[in-house]
C-alpha positions as semicolon CSV with decimal commas, in nm:
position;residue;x (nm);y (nm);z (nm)
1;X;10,287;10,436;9,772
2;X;10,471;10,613;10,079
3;X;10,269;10,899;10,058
4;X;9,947;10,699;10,084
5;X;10,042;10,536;10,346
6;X;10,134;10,861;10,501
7;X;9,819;10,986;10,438
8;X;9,653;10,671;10,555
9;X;9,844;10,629;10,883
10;X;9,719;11,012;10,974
11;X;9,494;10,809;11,233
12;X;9,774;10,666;11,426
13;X;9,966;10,957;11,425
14;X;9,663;11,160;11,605
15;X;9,598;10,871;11,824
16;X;9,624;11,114;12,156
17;X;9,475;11,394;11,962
18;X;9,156;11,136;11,912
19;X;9,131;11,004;12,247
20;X;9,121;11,366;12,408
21;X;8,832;11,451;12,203
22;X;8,658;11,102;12,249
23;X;8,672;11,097;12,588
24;X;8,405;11,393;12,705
25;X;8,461;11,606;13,036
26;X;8,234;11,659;13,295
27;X;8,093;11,891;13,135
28;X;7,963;11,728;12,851
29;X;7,928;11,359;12,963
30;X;7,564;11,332;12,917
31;X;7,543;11,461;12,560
32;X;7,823;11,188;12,450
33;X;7,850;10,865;12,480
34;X;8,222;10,753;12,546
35;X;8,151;10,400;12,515
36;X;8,013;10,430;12,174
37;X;8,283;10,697;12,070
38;X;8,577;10,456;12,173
39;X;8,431;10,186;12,001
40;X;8,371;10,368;11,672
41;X;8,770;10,499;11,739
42;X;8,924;10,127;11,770
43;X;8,655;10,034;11,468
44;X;8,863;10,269;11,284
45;X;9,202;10,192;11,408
46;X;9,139;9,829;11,322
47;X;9,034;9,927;10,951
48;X;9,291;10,139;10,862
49;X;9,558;9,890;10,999
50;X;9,385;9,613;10,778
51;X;9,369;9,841;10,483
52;X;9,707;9,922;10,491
53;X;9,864;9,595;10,523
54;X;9,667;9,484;10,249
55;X;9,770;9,693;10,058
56;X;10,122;9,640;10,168
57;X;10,091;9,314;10,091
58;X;9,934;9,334;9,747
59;X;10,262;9,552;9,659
60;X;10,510;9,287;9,756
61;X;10,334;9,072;9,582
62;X;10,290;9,227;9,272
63;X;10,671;9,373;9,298
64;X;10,748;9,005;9,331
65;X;10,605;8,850;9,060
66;X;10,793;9,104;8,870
67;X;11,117;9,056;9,060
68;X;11,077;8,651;8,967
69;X;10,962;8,725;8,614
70;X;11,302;8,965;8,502
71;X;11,525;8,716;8,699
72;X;11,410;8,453;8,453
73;X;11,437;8,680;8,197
74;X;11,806;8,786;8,290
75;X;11,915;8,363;8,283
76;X;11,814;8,397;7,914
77;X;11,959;8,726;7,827
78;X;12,322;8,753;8,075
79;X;12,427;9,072;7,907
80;X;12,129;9,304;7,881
81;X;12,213;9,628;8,084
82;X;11,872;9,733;8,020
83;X;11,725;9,444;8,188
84;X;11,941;9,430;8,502
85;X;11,907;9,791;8,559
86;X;11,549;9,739;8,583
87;X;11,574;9,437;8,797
88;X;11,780;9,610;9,042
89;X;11,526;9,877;9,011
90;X;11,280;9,638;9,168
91;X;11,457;9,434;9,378
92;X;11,488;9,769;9,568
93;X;11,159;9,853;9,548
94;X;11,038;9,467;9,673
95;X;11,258;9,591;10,007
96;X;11,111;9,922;10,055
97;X;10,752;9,712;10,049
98;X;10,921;9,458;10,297
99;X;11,067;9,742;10,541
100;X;10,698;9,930;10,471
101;X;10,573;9,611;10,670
102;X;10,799;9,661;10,944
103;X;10,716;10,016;10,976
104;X;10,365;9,922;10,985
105;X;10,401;9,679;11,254
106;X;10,557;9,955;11,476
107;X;10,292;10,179;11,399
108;X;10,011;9,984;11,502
109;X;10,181;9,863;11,799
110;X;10,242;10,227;11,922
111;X;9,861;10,297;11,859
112;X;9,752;10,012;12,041
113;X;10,002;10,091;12,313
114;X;9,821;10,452;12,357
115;X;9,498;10,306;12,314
116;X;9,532;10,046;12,595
């Protein structure tokens, strides 16, 4: 899932690199229009950032039902290695989706920040 999401936050990360070749110079300001180009850049600012939190999301979730489901299964069973090493397994993973979010959050707010 990280590299996804580095793939899919490729548009923040050229955020300058976008708005340089949005905005048109003198040159070429009739044959482009800026307005238009902007608003098709924050159309796509605003979809990746919603795609990627959902799909943040749908991994905590998922990694939580999981997390819930071998806790209750760990109650019944107190001395199977097996199944603690795997809860532990995603108990980390459920915080690497949790810290994902926070990453995301600074991402998008550095975007907008440029963007502004």
């Amino acid at each position: 899932i990280q590299e996804l999401l580095r793939v899919m936050r490729t548009i923040d990360d050229r955020i300058v690199h976008e708005l340089n070749t949005t905005i048109p110079t003198a040159s070429f300001v009739g044959k482009v229009d800026p307005g238009q180009t902007c608003k098709e850049l924050y159309q796509s600012l605003m979809d990746a950032h919603t795609n990627r939190e959902k799909i943040i999301k749908n991994c905590i979730s998922q990694t939580s039902s999981v997390v819930k489901t071998l806790k209750e299964e760990r109650e019944k069973a107190h001395d199977d290695a097996a199944l603690l090493k795997q809860l532990r397994k995603e108990q980390t993973k459920l915080k690497l989706m949790q810290s994902e979010l926070n990453v995301e959050e600074v991402v998008n707010d550095r975007s907008w920040k440029v963007l502004s």
